[in-house]
N, C-alpha and C positions, 0 to 999 in steps of 0.2 A: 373887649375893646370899648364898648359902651362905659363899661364902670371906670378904666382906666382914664377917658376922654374925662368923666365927670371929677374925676379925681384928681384930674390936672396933670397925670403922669405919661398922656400917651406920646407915645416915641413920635420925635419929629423928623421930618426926612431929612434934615441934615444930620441927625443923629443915627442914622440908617444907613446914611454915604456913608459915613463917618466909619460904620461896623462893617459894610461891607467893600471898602477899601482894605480893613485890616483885615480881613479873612483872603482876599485876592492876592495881597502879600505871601502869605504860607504857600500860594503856588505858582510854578513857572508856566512859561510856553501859553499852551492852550488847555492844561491841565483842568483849570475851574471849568471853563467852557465845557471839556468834555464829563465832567462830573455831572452838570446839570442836563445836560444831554440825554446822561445815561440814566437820571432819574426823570427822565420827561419835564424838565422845569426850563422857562424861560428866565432871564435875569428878571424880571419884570414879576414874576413867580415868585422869586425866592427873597425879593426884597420883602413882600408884602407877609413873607414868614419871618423874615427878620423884622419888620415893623411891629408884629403880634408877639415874636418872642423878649424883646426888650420892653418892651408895655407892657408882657404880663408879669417879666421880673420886677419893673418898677412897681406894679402895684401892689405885688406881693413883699416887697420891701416897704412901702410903705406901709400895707395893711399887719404887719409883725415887727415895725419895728419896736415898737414898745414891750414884745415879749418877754421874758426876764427868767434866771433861774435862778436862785438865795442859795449860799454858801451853803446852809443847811440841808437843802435840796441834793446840790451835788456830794456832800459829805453821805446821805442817807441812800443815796443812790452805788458809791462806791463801798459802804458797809455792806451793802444785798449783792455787789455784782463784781467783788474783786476777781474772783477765780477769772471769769470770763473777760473783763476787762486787764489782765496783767499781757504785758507784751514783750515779745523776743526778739533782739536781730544777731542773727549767727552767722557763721561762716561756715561751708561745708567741703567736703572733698570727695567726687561722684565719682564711683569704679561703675561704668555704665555697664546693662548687663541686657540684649538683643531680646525682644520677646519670644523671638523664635527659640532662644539659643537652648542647645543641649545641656545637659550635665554637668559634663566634665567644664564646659566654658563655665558653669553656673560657678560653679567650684573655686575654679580657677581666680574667676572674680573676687567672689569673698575671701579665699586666700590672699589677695593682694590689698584687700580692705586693710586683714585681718593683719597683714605684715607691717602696716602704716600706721596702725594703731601700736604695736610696739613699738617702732621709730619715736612716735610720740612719747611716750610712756617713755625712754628711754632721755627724754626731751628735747627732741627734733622740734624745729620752728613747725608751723601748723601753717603758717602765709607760705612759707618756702615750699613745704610739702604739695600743698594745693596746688601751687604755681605747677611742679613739676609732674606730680602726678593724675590729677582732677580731669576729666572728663566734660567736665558742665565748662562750654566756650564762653560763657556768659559771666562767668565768675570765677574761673581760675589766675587770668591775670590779678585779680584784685586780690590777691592769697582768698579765694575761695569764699569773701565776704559776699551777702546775700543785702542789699541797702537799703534795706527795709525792715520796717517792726511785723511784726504777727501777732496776731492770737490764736486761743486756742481754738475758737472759730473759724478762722480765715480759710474761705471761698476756692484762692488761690493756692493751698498749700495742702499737699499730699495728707490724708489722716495720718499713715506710718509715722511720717517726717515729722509731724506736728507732735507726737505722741513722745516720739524718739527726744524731740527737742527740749519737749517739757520737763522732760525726768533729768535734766542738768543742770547744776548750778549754775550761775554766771562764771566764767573761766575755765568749766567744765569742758572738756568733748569725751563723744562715746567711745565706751569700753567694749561695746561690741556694735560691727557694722551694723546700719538701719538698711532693712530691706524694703524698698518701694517699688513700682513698675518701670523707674528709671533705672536701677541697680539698687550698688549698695551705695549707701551714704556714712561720711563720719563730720558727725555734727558738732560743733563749737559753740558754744554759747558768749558773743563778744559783749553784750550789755541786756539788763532784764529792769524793765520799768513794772512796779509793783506798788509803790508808794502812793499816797493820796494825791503827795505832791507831784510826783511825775506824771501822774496820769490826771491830774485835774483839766488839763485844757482838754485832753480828749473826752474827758466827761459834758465839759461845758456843751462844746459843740455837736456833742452824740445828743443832749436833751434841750438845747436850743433849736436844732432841724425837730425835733420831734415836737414841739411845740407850736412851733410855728406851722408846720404840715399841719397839725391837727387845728391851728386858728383858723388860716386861709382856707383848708377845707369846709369849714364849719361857714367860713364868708363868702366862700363863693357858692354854694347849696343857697344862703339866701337871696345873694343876687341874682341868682339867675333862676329864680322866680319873678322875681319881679322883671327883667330883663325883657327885652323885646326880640324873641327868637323866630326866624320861619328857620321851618325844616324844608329845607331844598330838595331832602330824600326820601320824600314824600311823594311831590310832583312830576 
């Protein structure tokens, strides 16, 4: 708050109304009230974390905005990390299968995978089939589209699923059901971003955060040396 004051960026309390009028908006009733309640905060509280969290973004925008990446950079960046940076978004069709479930239901499941997959094969729509038969409430009305990109990282996405996903072309779906903790799945591959060009904004911005992390870190270790700190958890 010191460095942002001196830097001319610190949030002013109309700028604090301002933020937290639009966050009041997102809820009805007594909704907000009881949120800060529940975390022991008065308005008077949470303003004064909203005044520190828009002061620290100002000054971390102003302290990075000059940071830059060179074509060059993001080119030599996607030569080292295409495997990892290529991305999937698919459509699937989930025959759910109970963790409890016996056998015979095991079975049974992957038979009905395994029958859907011939439908296909035989060239049954893949949207119609999902509709009808899919399991996953989340994605069956869409024919079974998942509206998102992945990689082969990704946090959110079953290893199997991911694995299963990888090994098909774009227009591809599996020839044999994918088994996860959800069921089975028959995965579709609707577009596959692999190019320089496809994937350069997501390069930019993967080594622009990583830059600027690594500036403002380096700038705040000196300011706050110099800074004028009491430790209140001390006394």
């Amino acid at each position: 708050m010191q460095e942002a004051k001196k830097q001319g960026v610190l949030a002013g309390d109309d700028e604090v109304q301002k933020r937290l009028k639009e966050i009041k908006e997102n809820f009805s009733g007594n909704e907000f009230k009881n949120l800060l309640k529940a975390q022991n905060l008065t308005e008077k509280d949470f303003k004064k974390q909203l005044k520190l969290q828009l002061s620290a973004d100002a000054l971390f925008h102003k302290v990075t905005e000059n940071v830059k990446v060179s074509e060059q950079e993001l080119r030599e960046y996607f030569n080292k990390n295409k495997g990892d940076l290529e991305q999937l978004k698919v459509a699937h069709i989930l025959i759910s299968v109970d963790p409890e479930a016996i056998k015979e239901d095991e079975e049974k499941a992957k038979n009905k995978a395994v029958e859907i997959i011939g439908r296909l094969n035989k060239g049954e729509d893949f949207g119609f089939l999902a509709k009808t038969y899919s399991e996953d409430a989340q994605t069956k009305e869409n024919g079974g589209i998942i509206d998102i990109y992945f990689t082969r990282e990704d946090p959110f996405f079953l290893k199997e699923f991911i694995e299963g996903a990888f090994k098909l072309q774009e227009g591809e779906f599996s020839k044999e059901p994918v088994r996860t903790t959800y069921g089975y799945h028959i995965i579709k591959v609707m577009d596959r971003k692999a190019s320089y060009e496809e994937l350069k904004s997501t390069i930019k911005d993967r080594l622009l955060t990583e830059r600027k992390n690594d500036a403002f870190v380096k700038y705040f270790d000196k300011i706050k040396k110099d800074a004028k700190i009491e430790n209140m958890l001390e006394k």
